[in-house]
C-alpha positions, 0 to 999 in steps of 0.5 A: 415273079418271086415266091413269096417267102415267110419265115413264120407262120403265126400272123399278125393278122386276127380280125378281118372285115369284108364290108357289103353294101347295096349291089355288092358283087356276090363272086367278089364277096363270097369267094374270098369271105368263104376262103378265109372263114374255111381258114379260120376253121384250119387256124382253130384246129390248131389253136390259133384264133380267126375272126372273119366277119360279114359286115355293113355300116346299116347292119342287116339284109343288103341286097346284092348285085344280083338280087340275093339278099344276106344278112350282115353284121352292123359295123361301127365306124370306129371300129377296126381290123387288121385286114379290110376287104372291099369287094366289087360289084355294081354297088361299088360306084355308090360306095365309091362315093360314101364318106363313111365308106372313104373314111373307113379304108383312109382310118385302116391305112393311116394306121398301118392296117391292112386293105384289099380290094377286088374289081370296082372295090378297087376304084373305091379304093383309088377314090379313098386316096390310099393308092396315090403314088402306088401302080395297082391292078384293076379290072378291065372295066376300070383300067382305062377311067382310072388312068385317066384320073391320073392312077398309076393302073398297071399295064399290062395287067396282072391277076392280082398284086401284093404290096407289102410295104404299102399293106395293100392288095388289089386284084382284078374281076370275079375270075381273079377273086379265088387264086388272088385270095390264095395269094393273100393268104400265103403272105398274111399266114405263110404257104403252108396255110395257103396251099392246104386251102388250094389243095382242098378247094380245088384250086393249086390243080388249075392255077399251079405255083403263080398262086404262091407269088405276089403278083398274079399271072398276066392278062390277055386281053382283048383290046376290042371287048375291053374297050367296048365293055369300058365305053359301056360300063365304066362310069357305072362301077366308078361314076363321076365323084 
């Protein structure tokens, strides 16, 4: 795939949201949230301003997936940012079905602001309707139930996908969630930005170059285990709406 390329490195991009809800998954949550606040630090030194907030409708502790409890700030729904993250986790099918929740992400792309997502957070995504007519990568649980609802789920899957055009990020399962957010970082905040981040977290050493493209490297899958994981967990992270 094509580098990405930005001529600037100023972005348009000051206010970010990654919105917890109950069983939210703690990778897909953390990984990201703690990159980008590290990218904020980075911005400050320089002058810039990053405003990267931990966030849920109720406010306060939400228990995660696996039962660690955090605190969060309250979020009015009629507040905006220019980047939403919807993050995965058991917790996503509920989420899936919250019409605060689907009328969030549907005010943020309706006005041309930035939404990304990673495993079920990917299916609350899909439920929002801001994926009609778009192909986008999922998680193997959700691949096949997605399909089967009609979404164009790409195949074969790739780690993650930017749409610039569409203001819309999706990337697969926990594993996906650090190199996908270097890759959203070099588009929002220019390459130099980003690579400083792979560089520290340890992640350009593993991962190479792919973290600089907009889409992420193929996965190989197994078709046995996806299938068995599918059979067994995919109406969990995307129950019946």
């Amino acid at each position: 795939s094509t580098r990405i390329r930005k001529e600037h490195t100023v972005s348009s991009i000051k206010k970010v949201l990654f919105l917890a809800f109950p069983n939210v998954g703690e990778q897909d949550l953390f990984a990201p949230w703690e990159l980008f606040r590290a990218l904020a630090y980075d911005l400050g030194q320089s002058g810039e301003s990053l405003e990267v907030t931990l966030g849920s409708f109720e406010g306060g502790t939400v228990t995660t997936h696996m039962g660690a409890q955090i605190q969060t700030e309250k979020v009015d729904p009629q507040s905006r940012y220019d980047l939403l993250y919807i993050p995965g986790g058991i917790g996503g099918g509920a989420a899936s079905r919250d019409p605060r929740t689907l009328d969030f992400i549907r005010a943020h792309h309706d006005e041309d602001r930035w939404v990304a997502a990673n495993c079920a957070g990917v299916g609350v995504l899909f439920r929002s309707g801001i994926l009609k007519g778009t192909r986008f990568q999922a998680a193997a649980v959700l691949g096949r139930r997605l399909a089967d609802l009609g979404a164009d789920v790409a195949r074969p899957r790739r780690a993650w996908s930017l749409l610039p055009d569409a203001k819309i990020f999706t990337a697969g399962g926990a594993a996906t969630v650090h190199p996908s957010t270097i890759a959203l970082v070099t588009h929002l905040f220019g390459e130099d930005r980003a690579r400083a981040l792979a560089g520290t977290w340890d992640t350009l050493p593993l991962h190479g170059e792919t973290l600089f493209h907009p889409e992420g490297p193929l996965s190989d899958d197994d078709p046995t285990f996806v299938t068995n994981l599918q059979n067994g967990m995919e109406k969990v992270f995307l129950p019946e709406n």
